[in-house]
C-alpha positions as CSV (number, residue, x, y, z in Angstrom):
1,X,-33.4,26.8,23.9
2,X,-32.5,24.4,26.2
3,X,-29.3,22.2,26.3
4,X,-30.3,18.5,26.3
5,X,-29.9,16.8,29.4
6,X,-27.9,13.9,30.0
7,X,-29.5,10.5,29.2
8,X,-28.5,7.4,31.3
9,X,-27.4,6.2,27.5
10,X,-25.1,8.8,27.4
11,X,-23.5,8.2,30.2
12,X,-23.3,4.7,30.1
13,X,-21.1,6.0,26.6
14,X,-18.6,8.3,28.3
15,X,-18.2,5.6,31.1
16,X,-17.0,3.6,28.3
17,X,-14.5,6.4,26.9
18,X,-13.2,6.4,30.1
19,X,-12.9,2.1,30.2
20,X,-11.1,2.7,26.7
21,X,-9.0,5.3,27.4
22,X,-7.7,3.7,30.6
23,X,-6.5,0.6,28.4
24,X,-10.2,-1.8,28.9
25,X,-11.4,-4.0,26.1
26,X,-14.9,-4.2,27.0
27,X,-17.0,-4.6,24.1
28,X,-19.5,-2.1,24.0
29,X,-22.5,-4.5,24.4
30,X,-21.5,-5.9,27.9
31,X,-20.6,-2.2,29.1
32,X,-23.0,-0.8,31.9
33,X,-21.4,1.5,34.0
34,X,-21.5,5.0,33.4
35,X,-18.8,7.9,33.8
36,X,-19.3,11.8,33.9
37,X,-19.6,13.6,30.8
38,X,-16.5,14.7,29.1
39,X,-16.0,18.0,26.6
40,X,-17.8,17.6,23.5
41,X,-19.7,15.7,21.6
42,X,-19.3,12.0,21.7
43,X,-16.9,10.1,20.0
44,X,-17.9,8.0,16.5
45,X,-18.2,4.2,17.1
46,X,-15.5,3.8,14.4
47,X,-13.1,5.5,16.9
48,X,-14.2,4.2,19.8
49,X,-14.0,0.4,18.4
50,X,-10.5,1.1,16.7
51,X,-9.1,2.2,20.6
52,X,-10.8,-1.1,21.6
53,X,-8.7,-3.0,19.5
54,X,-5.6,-1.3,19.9
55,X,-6.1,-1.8,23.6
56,X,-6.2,-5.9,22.6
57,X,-3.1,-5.6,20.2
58,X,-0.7,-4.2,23.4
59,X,-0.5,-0.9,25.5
60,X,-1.8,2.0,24.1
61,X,-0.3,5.6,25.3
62,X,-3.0,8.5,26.6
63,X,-1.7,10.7,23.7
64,X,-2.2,7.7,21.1
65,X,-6.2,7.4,22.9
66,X,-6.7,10.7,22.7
67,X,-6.0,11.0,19.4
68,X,-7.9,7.8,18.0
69,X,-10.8,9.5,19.3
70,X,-10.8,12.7,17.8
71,X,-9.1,11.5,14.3
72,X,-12.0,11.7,11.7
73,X,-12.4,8.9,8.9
74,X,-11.1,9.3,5.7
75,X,-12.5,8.6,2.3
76,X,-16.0,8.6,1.3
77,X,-17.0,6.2,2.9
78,X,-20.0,6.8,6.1
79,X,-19.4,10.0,8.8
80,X,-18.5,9.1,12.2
81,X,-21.6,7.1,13.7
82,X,-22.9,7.6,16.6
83,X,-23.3,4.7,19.0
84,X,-26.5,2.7,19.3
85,X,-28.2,3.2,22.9
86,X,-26.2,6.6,23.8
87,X,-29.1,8.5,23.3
88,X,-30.9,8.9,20.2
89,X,-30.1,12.1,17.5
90,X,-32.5,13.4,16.0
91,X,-30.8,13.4,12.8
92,X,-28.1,11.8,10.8
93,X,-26.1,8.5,10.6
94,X,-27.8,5.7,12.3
95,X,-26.4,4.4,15.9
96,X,-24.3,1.4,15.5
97,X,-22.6,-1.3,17.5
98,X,-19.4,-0.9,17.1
99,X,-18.9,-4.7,17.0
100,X,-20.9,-4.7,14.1
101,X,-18.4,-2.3,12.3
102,X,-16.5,-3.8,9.1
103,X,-12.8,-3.7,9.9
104,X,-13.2,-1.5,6.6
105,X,-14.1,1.5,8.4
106,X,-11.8,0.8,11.4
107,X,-9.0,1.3,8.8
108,X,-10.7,4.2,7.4
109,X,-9.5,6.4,10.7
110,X,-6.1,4.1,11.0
111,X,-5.0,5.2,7.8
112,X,-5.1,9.0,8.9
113,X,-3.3,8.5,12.0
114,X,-0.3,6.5,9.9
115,X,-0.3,9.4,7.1
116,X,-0.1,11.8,10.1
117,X,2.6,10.2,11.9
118,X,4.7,9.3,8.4
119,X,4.2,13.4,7.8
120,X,6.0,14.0,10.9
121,X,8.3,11.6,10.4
122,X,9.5,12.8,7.3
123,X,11.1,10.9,3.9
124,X,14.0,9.1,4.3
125,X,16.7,10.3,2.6
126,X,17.7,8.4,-0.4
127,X,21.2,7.0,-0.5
128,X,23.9,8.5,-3.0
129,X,27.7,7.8,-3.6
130,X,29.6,9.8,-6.0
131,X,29.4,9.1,-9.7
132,X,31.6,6.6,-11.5
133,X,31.6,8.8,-14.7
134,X,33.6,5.5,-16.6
135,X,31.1,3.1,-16.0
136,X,28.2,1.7,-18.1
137,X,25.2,4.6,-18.0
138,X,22.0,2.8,-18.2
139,X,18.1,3.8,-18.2
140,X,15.9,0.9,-16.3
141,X,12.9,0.2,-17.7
142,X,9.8,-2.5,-17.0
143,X,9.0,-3.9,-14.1
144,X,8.1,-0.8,-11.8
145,X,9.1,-2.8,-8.4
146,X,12.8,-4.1,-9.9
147,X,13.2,-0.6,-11.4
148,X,12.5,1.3,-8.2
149,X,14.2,-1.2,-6.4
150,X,17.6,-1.7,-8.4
151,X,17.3,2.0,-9.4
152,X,17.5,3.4,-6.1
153,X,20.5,0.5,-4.9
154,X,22.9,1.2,-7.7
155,X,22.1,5.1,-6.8
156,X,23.3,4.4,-3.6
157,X,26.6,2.6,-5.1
158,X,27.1,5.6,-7.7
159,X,25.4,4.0,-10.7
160,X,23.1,6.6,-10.9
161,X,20.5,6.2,-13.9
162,X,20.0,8.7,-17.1
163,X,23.7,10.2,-19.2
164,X,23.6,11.3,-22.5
165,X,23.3,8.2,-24.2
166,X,22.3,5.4,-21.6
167,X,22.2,1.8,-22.0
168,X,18.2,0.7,-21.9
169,X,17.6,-2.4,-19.6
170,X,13.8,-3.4,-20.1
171,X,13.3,-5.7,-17.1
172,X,10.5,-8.0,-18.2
173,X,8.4,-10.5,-17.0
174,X,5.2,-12.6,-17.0
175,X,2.3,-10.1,-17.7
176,X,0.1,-11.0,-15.0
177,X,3.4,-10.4,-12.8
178,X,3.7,-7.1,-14.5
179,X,0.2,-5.9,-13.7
180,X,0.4,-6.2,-9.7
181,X,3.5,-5.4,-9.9
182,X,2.6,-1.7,-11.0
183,X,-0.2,-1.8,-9.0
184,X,1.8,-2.2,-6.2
185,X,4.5,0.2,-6.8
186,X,1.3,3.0,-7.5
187,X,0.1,2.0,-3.9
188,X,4.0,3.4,-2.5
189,X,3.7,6.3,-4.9
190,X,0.5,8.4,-5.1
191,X,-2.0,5.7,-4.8
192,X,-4.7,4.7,-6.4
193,X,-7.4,2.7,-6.9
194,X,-8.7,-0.8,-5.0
195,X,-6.6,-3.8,-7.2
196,X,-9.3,-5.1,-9.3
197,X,-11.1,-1.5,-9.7
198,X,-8.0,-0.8,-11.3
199,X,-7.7,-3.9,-12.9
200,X,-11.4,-3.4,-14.2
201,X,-9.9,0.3,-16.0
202,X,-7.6,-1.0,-18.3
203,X,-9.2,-4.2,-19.4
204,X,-12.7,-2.3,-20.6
205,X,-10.6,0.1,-22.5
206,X,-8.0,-3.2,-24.1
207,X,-5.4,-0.8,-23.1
208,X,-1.8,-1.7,-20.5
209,X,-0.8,1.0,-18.5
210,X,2.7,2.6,-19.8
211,X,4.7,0.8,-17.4
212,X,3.3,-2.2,-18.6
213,X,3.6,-1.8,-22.1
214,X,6.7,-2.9,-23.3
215,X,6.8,-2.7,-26.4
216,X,5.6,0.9,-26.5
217,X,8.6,1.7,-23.8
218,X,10.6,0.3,-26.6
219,X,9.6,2.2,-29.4
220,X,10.7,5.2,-27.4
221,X,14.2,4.6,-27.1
222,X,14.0,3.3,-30.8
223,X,16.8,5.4,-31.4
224,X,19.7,4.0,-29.6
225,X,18.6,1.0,-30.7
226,X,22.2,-0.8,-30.2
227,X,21.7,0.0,-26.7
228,X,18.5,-1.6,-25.7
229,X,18.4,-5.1,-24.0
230,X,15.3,-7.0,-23.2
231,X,16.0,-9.0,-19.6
232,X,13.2,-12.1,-19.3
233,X,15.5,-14.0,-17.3
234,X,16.1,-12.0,-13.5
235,X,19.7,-13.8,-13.1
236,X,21.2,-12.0,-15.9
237,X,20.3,-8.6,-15.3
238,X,23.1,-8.1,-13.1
239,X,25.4,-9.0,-16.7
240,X,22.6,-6.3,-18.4
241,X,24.0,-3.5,-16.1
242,X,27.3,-4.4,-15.9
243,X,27.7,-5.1,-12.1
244,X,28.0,-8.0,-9.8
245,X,24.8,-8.4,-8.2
246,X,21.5,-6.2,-7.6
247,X,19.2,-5.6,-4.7
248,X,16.9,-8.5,-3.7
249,X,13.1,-6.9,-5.0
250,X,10.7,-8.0,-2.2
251,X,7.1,-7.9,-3.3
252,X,4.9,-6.5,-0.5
253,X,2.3,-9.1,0.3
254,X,-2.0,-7.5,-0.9
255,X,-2.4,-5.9,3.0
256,X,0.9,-3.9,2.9
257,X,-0.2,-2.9,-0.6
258,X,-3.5,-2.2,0.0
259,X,-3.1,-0.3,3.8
260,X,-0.1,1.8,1.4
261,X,-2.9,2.6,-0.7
262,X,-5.0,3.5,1.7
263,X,-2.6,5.9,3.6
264,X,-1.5,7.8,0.6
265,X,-4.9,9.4,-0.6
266,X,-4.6,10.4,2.9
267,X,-0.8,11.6,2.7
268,X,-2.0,13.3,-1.1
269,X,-4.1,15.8,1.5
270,X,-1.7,16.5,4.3
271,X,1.4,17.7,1.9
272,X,2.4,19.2,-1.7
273,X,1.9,16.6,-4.5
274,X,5.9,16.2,-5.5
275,X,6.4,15.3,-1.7
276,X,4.3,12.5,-1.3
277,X,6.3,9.7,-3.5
278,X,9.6,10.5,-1.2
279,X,7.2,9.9,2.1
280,X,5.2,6.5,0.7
281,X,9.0,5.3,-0.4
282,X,9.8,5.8,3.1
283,X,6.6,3.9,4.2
284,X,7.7,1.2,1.9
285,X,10.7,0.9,3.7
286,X,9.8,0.8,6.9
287,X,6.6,-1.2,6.9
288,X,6.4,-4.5,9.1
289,X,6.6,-7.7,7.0
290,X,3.8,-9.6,6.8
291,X,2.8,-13.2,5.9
292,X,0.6,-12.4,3.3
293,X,0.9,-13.4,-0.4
294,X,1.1,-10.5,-3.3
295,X,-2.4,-9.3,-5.4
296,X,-2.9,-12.1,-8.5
297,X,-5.0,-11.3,-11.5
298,X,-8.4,-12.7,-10.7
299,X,-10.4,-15.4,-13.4
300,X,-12.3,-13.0,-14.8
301,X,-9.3,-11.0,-16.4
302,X,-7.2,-13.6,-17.3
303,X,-8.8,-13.8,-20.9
304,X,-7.6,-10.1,-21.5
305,X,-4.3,-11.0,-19.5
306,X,-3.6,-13.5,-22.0
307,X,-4.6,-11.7,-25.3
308,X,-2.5,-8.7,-24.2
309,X,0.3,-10.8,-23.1
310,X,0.7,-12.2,-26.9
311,X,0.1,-8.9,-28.4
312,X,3.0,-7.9,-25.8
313,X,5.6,-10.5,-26.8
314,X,4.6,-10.4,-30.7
315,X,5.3,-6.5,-30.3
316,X,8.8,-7.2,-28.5
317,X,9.6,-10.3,-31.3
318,X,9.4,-7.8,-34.7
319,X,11.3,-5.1,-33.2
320,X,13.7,-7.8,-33.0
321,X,16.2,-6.3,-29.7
322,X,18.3,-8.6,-27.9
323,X,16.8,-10.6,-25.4
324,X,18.4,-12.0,-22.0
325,X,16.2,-14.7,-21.3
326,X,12.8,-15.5,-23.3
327,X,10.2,-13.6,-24.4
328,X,8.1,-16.8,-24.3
329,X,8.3,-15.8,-20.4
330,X,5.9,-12.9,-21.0
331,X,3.0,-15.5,-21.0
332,X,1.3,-15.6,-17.4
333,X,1.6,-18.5,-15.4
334,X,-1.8,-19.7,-15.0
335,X,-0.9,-23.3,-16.2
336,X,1.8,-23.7,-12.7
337,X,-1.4,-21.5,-10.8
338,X,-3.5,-24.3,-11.3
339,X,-0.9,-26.8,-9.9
340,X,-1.9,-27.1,-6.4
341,X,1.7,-28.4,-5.6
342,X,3.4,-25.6,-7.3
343,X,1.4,-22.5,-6.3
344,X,1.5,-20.2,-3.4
345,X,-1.4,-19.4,-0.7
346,X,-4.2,-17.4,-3.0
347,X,-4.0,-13.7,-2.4
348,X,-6.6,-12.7,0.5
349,X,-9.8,-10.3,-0.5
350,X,-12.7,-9.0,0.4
351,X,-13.7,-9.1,4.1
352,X,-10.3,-11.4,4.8
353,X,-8.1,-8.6,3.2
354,X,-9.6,-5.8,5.2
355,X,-8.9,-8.2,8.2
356,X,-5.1,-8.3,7.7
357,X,-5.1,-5.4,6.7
358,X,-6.8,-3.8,10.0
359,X,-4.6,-6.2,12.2
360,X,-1.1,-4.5,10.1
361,X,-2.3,-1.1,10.7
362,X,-3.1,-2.0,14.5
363,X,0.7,-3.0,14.9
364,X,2.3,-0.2,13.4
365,X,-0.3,2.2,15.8
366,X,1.0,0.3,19.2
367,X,4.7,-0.2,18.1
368,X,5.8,2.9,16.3
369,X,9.8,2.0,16.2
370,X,9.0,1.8,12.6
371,X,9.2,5.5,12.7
372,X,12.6,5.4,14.7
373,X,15.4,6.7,12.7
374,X,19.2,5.6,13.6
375,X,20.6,6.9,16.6
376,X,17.2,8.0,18.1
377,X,14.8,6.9,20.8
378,X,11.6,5.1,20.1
379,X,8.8,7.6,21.1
């Protein structure tokens, strides 16, 4: 049999791996010329449109090219597709323009090459100063983004969490709050699902994840019930834990979330379970800050929101702990959403998210000083 001779398609195609791989932008649909045939099959579209946009973000390295085009997309979403007019297979995938590729599957093989290069990188080490055996020993509870957050700060200051008989904070908040807020902290641990996928989960079964639960978190420290405080009101959980001040919690705006999310199913493959959390805290650390507002609950959950959010605080009032704050608080703020003059840009979705999204992982790809550590050179 016969190898397949070389269409004028085809190389057309490789003349355009070679525009792309020497830095051109050309879309793919006002390409003509054609280039010798290079080793192995053609690349996918999705790889070949991803290097065409890199190119248009800022100067992309021959080792950064060369791996674009051979990185494979993750997920389970379509195979690499060939291109449309580079010949035609006689199987498989349909040819594509890549133009008419959803930025979707352009981050599909952007989140492999981040979860390779944050591998390599390696976790951060976490900050620790020795212990203060005399001071207040407390157990955070709540809010998974303040807990991680303060958690890891006071660690750092020797106000590490956990003793024999530890004062429980239980940093609380509005529910709907509580919800991305967990989401969010699950994208910079072990992933999971898309926001409202998630979402969707818990409100068919009329259940709140653990983190979420309060008054189940509770219940489980019942025990050492003169040392449980309820926090409502953020400026007074400093006075909670006994210190001056804690660490500002930044919430990572839906693309940073949702590209996090994305990278860690990928990071889940590359290395043992118990080491992925230490690298996607790292990532959380080191990600670019963006523009973009957090994930919101959607209309169609607020209904459940709500009745869980009175079950919630009704929970929280019988078993009657001290409370910093309100517990009236726990209600979400849907009446101040509604107030065009108090609310903040709506959170992106859909074909706008994957946008932003794309356009985040682009920068990190052609500026990696994110992966720079102190006292080294950016590569």
């Amino acid at each position: 049999m016969t190898a397949s001779p070389v269409t004028d398609g085809d190389a057309r195609a490789w003349g355009w791996v070679e525009h792309l791989q020497s830095g051109g932008t050309t879309p793919w649909a006002g390409w003509s010329g054609p280039g010798p045939a290079g080793e192995g099959p053609l690349p996918g579209a999705q790889q070949l449109e991803l290097l065409r946009r890199l190119n248009l973000v800022g100067p992309v390295s021959r080792d950064l090219a060369a791996r674009v085009l051979r990185t494979p997309a993750a997920g389970r979403g379509r195979a690499d597709l060939p291109l449309a007019g580079a010949g035609a297979p006689a199987f498989g995938p349909r040819p594509v323009d890549p133009a008419d590729l959803d930025d979707r599957e352009l981050v599909r093989v952007a989140s492999v090459l981040l979860a390779e290069d944050l591998v390599a990188l390696g976790a951060d080490p976490v900050p620790t100063s020795w212990t203060r055996p005399w001071r207040l020993r407390f157990r955070l509870l709540g809010d998974p983004l303040v807990v991680a957050r303060v958690g890891d700060d006071l660690q750092g200051r020797g106000r590490p969490q956990g003793g024999v008989r530890p004062f429980v904070v239980v940093v609380a908040a509005p529910l709907d709050e509580l919800l991305a807020h967990t989401w969010t902290q699950r994208c910079f641990e072990r992933g999971t699902r898309p926001w409202e996928e998630w979402l969707r989960f818990w409100s068919e079964r009329d259940q709140l994840p653990a983190r979420v639960e309060l008054g189940e978190a509770v219940r489980r420290w019942s025990r050492w019930r003169p040392f449980v405080r309820i926090v409502t009101d953020r400026s007074r959980l400093p006075h909670a834990l006994g210190v001056r001040r804690v660490a500002q919690t930044v919430v990572p705006g839906a693309d940073q979330a949702e590209l996090a999310r994305r990278v860690a199913a990928v990071v889940g493959l590359l290395v043992p379970a118990e080491e992925r959390p230490a690298l996607m805290r790292t990532l959380g650390a080191r990600m670019p800050a963006t523009s973009t507002p957090p994930v919101a609950v959607p209309a169609w959950a607020r209904p459940w929101v709500d009745t869980a959010a009175q079950r919630v605080t009704r929970d929280l009032r019988r078993a009657d702990y001290p409370v910093l704050g309100d517990l009236a608080d726990l209600a979400p703020r849907w009446g101040a959403a509604q107030d065009p003059s108090t609310t903040a840009p709506a959170a992106p979705a859909g074909a706008e998210l994957d946008r932003l999204v794309l356009a985040l992982a682009l920068r990190m790809l052609v500026d990696p000083s994110w992966q720079v550590r102190e006292g080294e050179v950016s590569r």
